[in-house]
C-alpha positions in Angstrom: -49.1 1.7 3.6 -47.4 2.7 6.6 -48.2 6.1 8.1 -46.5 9.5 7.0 -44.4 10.9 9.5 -46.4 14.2 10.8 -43.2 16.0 12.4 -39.9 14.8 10.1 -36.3 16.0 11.3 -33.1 16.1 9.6 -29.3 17.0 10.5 -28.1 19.9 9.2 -24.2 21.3 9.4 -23.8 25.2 10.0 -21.4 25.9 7.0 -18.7 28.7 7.3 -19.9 30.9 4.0 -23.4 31.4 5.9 -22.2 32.7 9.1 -21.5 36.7 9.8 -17.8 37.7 10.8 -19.0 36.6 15.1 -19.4 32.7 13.6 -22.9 32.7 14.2 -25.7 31.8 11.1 -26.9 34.6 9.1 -30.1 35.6 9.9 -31.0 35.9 6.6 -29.7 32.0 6.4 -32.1 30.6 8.6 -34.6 31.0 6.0 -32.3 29.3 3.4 -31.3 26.4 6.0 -35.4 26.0 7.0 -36.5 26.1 3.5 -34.3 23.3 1.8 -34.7 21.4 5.2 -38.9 21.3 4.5 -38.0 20.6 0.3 -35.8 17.8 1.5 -38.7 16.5 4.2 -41.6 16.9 1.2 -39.7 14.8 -1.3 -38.0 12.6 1.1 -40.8 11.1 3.4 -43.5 12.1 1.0 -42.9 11.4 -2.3 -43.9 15.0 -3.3 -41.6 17.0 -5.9 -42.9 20.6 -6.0 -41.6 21.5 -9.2 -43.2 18.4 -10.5 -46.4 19.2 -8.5 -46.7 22.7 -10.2 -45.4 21.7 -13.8 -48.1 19.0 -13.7 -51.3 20.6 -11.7 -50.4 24.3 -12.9 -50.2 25.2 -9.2 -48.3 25.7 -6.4 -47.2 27.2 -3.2 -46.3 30.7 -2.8 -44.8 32.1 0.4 -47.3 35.0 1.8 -46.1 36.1 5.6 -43.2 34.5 7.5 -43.0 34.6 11.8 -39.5 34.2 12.7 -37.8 33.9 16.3 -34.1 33.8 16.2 -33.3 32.5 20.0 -30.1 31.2 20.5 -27.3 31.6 17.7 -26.6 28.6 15.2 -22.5 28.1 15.4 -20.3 27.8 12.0 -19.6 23.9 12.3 -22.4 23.1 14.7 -24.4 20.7 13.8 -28.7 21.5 14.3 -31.8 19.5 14.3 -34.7 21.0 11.5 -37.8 19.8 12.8 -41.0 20.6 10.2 -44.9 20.1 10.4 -47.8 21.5 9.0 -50.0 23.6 12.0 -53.0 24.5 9.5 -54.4 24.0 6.4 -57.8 25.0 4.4 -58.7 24.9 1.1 -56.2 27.0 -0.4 -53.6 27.9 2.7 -51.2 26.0 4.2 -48.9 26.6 7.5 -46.2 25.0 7.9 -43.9 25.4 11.6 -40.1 24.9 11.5 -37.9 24.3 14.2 -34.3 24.6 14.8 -33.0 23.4 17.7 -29.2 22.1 19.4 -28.5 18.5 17.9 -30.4 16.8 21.2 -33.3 18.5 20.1 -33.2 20.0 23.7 -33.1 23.4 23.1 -34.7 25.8 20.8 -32.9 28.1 18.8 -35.3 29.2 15.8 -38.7 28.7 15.4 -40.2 29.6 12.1 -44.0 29.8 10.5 -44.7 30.2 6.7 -47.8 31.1 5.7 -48.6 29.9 2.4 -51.0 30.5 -0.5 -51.9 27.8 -3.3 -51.5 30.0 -6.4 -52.3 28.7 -9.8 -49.7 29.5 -11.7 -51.2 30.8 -15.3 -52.9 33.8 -13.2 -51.1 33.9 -10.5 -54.4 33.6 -8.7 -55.1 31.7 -5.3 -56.8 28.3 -6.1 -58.2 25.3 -4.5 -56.1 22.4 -3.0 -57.0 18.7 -4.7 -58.9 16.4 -3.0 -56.2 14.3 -3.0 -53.9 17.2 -1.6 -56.5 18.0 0.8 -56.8 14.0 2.3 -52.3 14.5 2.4 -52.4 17.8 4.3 -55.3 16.0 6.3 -52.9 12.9 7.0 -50.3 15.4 8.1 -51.5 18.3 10.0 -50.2 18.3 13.4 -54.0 18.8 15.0 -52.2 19.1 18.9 -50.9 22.0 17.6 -53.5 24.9 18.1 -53.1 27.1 15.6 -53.8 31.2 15.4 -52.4 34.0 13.2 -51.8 36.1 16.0 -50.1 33.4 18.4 -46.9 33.2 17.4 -45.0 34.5 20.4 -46.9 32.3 23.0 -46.3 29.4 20.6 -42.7 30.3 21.2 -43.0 30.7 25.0 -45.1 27.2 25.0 -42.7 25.1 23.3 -39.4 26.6 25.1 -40.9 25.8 28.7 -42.2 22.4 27.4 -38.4 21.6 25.8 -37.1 23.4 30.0 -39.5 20.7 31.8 -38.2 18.1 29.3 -34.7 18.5 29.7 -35.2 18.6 34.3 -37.4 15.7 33.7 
């Protein structure tokens, strides 16, 4: 079996009902736009439904915190790279980064963290992750990425001066 993709990307088009009256995406949007973009990458490159995930283990993933940075604006018709990977994991949280950047992928223009719990659904009660879930998220985390709750802005000053001395080099 070949190996999962840790960090998957898609395309996405800034549509014209999303943006405010200057042209430039919602903020509430980026949420929306980050959201679908990680369903799409789950089901897509890993053969994971969540709503057949939680229908059949009676568990799921519920949003607890999100970190957002909105950077540079997302244009009505412009078209943006979603970039998502899982930064941490444990036994019953998951953290999962998103990235919006230009279509190069040279510049950053959101960067989003959502924390997640794994709730089972009859008690609405956190719960354990599978084994097998726990080898997946093992298979996936992106382990170069050091993670701590509290270091979200120098994760965003990190990865904008590592995308600056990409685009000089």
């Amino acid at each position: 079996m070949p190996a999962l993709p840790q960090s998957p990307e898609t395309m996405h088009r800034i549509h014209f009902q999303d943006c405010d009256p200057f042209g430039h995406l919602n903020n509430a949007r980026y949420l929306d736009y980050f959201l679908n973009a990680r369903e799409d990458h789950v089901l897509t490159h890993y053969a994971l439904n969540l709503t057949q995930l939680a229908s059949q283990s009676g568990a799921g993933w519920v949003v607890t915190k999100h970190h957002l940075a909105y950077l540079r604006p997302a244009n009505h018709g412009e078209n943006v790279l979603i970039r998502s990977q899982i930064i941490h994991f444990d036994n019953s949280t998951l953290v999962v980064e998103m990235q919006m950047r230009n279509a190069e992928g040279s510049r950053l223009k959101a960067l989003l963290w959502s924390e997640m719990a794994f709730v089972n659904l009859a008690s609405a009660t956190r719960t354990d992750h599978s084994d097998r879930l726990m080898e997946l998220l093992d298979n996936l985390d992106v382990e170069e990425i050091s993670y701590d709750p509290d270091g979200f802005d120098e994760r965003v000053r990190r990865l904008r001066k590592e995308l600056k001395r990409e685009r000089a080099e």
